[in-house]
N, C-alpha and C positions, 0 to 999 in steps of 0.2 A: 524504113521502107522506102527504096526509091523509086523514084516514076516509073520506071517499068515492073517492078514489080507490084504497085498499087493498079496502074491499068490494066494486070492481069488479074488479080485478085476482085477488082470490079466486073471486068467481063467473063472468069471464069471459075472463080471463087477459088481458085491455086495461083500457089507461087510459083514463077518460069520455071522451077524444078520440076513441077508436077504435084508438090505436097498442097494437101488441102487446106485450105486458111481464107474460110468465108468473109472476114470481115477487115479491111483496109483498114491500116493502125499507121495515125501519122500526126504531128503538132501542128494545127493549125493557129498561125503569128501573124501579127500584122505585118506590113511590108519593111517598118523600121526596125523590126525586130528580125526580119528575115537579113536583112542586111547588117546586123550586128552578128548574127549567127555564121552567117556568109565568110565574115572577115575572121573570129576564131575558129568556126569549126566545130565546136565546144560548145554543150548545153548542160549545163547543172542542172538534176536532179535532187531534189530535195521535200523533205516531207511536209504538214500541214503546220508544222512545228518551226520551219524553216532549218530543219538539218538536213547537212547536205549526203545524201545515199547514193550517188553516182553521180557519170558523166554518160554523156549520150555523144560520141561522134558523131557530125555529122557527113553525108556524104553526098545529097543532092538536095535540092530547094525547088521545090515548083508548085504550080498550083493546081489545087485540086480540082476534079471536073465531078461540082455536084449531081449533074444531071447523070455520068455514067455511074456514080453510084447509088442511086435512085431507080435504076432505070430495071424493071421488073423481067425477070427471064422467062 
């Protein structure tokens, strides 16, 4: 999910298409980790087991603003 699509999803529970998708869905990493992320692009997915079940591209990095998704309509 990238930033504009979680700032819409916060203030209007759609994605910039219009499609409804109540709940903002995103990894939140530390900032060392955002920076390892930054430089491949690349996030293994892997289960409880540590096998690996995908890859996650990524395509933007920023930070969240807990109070707009907090913030009661």
């Amino acid at each position: 999910m990238d930033q504009k699509a979680y700032r819409s999803v916060c203030k209007e529970f759609r994605l910039p298409d219009g499609k409804l998708w109540p709940i903002p869905i995103y990894f939140d990493v530390s900032r060392e980790e955002a920076k390892l992320i930054e430089k491949s692009g690349v996030v293994a997915i892997k289960d409880f087991n540590d096998r690996l079940k995908g890859y996650l591209h990524v395509t933007d990095i920023y930070d969240s603003e807990k109070e707009m998704e907090h913030k009661e309509t």
